[in-house]
Structure formats: C-alpha cells, structure tokens
Steps between C-alpha positions, in 0.01 A plus 500: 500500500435713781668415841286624798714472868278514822740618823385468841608846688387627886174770388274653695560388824491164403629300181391533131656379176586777201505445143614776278459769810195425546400338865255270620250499737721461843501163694560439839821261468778427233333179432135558440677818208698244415213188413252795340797632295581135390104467433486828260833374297312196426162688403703666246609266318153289392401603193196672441270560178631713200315847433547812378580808758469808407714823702591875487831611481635810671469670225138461452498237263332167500648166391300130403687235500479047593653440845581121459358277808796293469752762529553480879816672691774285674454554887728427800517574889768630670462423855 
C-alpha cells in the first residue's frame, strides 16, 4: 500500500504543507497549513468508485487498465 506523508514547511511568505515536492497553496499561519493539510490526508483516504483510466507513457504509448476505488494510500501529517 502506498504511504502518502503531508509536511508543513514556511512557503511563500507564509506557510504551506508539501507532499512529494510538490507545495500547497500558502496559508497565513502554521496552523490553518496545518488543519487543511490534516483535511487533504483524510480526503485521500475515502474510497471512491472503480473505473478504468486510461494514460500515455513517455514514450508515446497508451495504457487501459481498473484503478480499484478501494485501493486508497496510507496518509499522515507531520506537523
């Protein structure tokens, strides 16, 4: 299973919380990062509806395949 960690980190001018490199909008305090990063975590893991995605490849390729509703990633918050 897929572990996803959300980190609150000073962006911007203000605060934001990073997953994977990627930032966040930025917030004006630690605390209102840290309550929308909390809010996103949980988002992620309710399950949604399976169905079939379909994506190119760098190489130019495209793929079909079932992404399972059920298979949701772990999440935590480091504060």
């Amino acid at each position: 299973m897929t572990h996803v960690t959300y980190k609150i980190v000073e962006h911007d001018g203000g605060w934001a919380y990073t997953v994977n490199g990627v930032f966040s909008e930025p917030f004006p305090n630690r605390a209102a990062a840290l309550a929308a990063a909390r809010r996103v975590a949980a988002e992620q893991r309710v399950p949604g509806r399976t169905e079939v995605i379909e994506y190119e490849t760098a190489d130019g390729r495209w793929h079909s395949e079932t992404a399972a509703g059920n298979d949701r990633p772990e999440t935590e918050v480091e504060g």
